[in-house]
N, C-alpha and C positions, 0 to 999 in steps of 0.2 A: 544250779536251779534258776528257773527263770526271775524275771522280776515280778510278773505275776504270781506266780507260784511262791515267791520271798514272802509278799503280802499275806497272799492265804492260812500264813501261817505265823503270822504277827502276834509274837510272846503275849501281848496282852491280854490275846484271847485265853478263854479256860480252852480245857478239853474236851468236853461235851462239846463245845462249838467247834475246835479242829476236827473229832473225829467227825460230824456231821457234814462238814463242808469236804471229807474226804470223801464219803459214803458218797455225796451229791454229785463230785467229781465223775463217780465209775454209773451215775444211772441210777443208783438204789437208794434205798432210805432204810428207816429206821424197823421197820413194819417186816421188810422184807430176810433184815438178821432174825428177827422173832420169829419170824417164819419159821427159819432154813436151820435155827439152831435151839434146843432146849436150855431154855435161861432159869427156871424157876426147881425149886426142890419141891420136897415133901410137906405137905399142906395141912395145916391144921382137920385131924378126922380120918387121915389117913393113915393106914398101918403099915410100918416098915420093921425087919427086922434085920439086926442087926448090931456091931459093936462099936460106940461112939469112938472118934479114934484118942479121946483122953482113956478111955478104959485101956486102948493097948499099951498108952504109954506109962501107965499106971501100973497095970497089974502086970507080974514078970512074966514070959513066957506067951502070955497071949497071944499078941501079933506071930510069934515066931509058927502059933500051934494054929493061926486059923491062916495063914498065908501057906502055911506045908497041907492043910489038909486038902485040898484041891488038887495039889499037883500030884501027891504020891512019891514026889523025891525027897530025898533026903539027905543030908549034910551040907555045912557052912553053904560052902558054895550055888548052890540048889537054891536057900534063904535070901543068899543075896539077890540073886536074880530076878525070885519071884519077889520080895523086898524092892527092889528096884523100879518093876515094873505095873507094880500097884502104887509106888510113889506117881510115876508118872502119870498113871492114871486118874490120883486123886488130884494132881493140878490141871488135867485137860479137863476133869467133869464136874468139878468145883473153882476151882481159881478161877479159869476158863470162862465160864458163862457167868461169871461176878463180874471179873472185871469188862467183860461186853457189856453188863446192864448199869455197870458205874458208868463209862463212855458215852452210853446211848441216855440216860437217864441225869447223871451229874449225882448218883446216889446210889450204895447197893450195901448191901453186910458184908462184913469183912471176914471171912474165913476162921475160924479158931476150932481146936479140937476139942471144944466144948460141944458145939451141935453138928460138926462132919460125922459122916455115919459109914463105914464101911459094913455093906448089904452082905446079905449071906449067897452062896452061890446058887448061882438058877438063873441071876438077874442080867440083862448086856454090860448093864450102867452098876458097876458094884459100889461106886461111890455118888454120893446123894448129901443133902444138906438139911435140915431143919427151917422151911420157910417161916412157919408160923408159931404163936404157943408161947408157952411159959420160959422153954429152951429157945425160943431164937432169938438171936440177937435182933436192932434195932438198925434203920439203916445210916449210912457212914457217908458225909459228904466226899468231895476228893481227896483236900489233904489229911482229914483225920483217916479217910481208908490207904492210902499210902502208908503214911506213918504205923497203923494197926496192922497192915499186913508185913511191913519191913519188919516190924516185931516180932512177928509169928513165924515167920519165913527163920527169922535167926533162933529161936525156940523148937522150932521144930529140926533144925537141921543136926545138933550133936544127937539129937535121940533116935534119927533116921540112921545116924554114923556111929554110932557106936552099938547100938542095941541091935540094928540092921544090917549093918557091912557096906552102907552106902558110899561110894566114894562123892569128890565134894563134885565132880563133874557132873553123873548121875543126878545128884538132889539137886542143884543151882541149873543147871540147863533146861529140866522138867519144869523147874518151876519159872523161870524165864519164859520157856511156852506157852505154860498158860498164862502168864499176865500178857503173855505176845497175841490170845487170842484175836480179839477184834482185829489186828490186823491182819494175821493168817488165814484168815474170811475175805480178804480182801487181796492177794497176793497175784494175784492174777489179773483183776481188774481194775484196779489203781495205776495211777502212774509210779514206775519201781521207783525212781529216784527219790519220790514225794513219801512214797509207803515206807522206804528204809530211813527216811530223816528223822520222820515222825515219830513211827515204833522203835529206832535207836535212841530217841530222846525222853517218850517216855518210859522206858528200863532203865533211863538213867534217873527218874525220880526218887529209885526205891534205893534206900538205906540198907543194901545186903551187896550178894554177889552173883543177882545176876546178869550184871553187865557183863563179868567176867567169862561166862561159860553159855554165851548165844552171841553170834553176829549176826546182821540182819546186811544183805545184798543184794544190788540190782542183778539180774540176770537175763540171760537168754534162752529160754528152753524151747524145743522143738522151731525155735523162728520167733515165739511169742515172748516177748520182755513182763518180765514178774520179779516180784522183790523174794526171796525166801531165805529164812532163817536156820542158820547151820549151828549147828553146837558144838561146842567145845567138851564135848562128854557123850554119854552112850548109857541107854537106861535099859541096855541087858535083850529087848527082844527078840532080838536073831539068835538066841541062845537058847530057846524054848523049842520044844519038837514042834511045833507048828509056827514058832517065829520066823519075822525077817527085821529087815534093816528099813528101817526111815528115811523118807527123804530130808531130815534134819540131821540123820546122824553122824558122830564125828569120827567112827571109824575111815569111813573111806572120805575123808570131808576132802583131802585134796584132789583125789581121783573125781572127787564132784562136780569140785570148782572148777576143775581142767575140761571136763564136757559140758559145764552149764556156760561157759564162756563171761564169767562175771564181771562187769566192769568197775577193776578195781580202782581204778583211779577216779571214780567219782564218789566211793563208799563213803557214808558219811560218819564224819565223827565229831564227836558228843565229848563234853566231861559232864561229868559225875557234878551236881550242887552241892554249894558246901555251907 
């Protein structure tokens, strides 16, 4: 990395100021993610239906009976799947546009299955949040929303794994994703080298595992240099009659990196805080 580019990212700063001075990098601003991406939930006044995702974890049987009723398949395997692929879901369209609005803001709520809502079908977005009201939470500077999410990330994961059939690749690379959003907004427009330092350092702030199952790399795609994030796991979609495979996914992740041409010898790496 350059010396300039060393500076730009001088530990003293928080995060709110790195991600901005990253965003300013590529042309864009803060105005223009609010744009491009849905940050906010359900609003005080509004009516959603559906089942908070404590009720699945709560009552037995539930999740298993409102994730099979969609699909029409049936046994373990079927559960896992669709299991798998609702998890991912619920970290791109909650975790996701949180932690953009912590980034861009220095403030956001921290995710808990107290006010996540998993919507009934009909809807694109089956997963949804609690903005306002007696049920939502309050909002979380950075290291209290770190720490509160590290917590819930390790709460939620045996009840994903044992009640779901989740494996730990599946549940930690989804949710690496979403805490990777704000940068996968930017994977293309940024400089790669600057994008993979940055979103490899912050996954290393959180207290779980998902350092262990995403790597974030410079690459070459079609001639164009982008940073993008590969998993160490696979959240089942190509296994659906109208699935496919991701471009994060880790089944074919070496056949990927052999045509994205990744420059491994600059990849950055991080330890974990202690």
């Amino acid at each position: 990395m350059s010396t300039e580019a060393t500076a730009l990212w001088a530990p003293a700063e928080d995060w709110p100021q790195r991600y901005d001075r990253l965003l300013a990098s590529t042309g864009m601003d803060s105005r223009q993610i609010r744009h491009n991406f849905s940050l906010t939930g359900v609003k005080a006044g509004e009516t959603v239906s559906g089942a908070l995702l404590r009720q699945w974890m709560e009552e037995n049987g539930r999740a298993e009976r409102e994730l099979m009723a969609d699909s029409g398949a049936t046994g373990p395997r079927a559960l896992v799947i669709q299991a798998s692929v609702a998890q991912r879901d619920l970290c791109l369209q909650v975790l996701g546009p949180l932690t953009t609005r912590l980034l861009l803001d220095g403030h956001s709520p921290a995710p808990t299955e107290d006010w996540v809502i998993f919507r009934e079908s009909g809807t694109e977005s089956r997963w949804t949040w609690q903005e306002s009201g007696t049920e939502a939470p309050g909002e979380a500077g950075i290291p209290e929303w770190i720490t509160l999410v590290s917590a819930t990330l390790r709460r939620w994961y045996p009840w994903f794994r044992k009640e779901l059939g989740l494996s730990p690749g599946a549940f930690w690379s989804s949710a690496a994703l979403g805490l990777s959003a704000p940068f996968s907004a930017l994977y293309n427009t940024a400089d790669s080298q600057t994008l993979t330092t940055l979103a490899s350092e912050w996954l290393n702030q959180f207290d779980c595992d998902v350092t262990r199952y995403l790597e974030w790399l410079p690459a070459t795609f079609q001639g164009q240099q982008c940073a993008i994030p590969q998993r160490r796991g696979c959240c089942l979609d190509y296994l659906l009659p109208e699935g496919r495979y991701c471009g994060t996914c880790g089944v074919f992740r070496k056949e990927r990196l052999a045509t994205l041409h990744p420059n491994q010898s600059n990849t950055a790496t991080t330890t974990r805080p202690t």
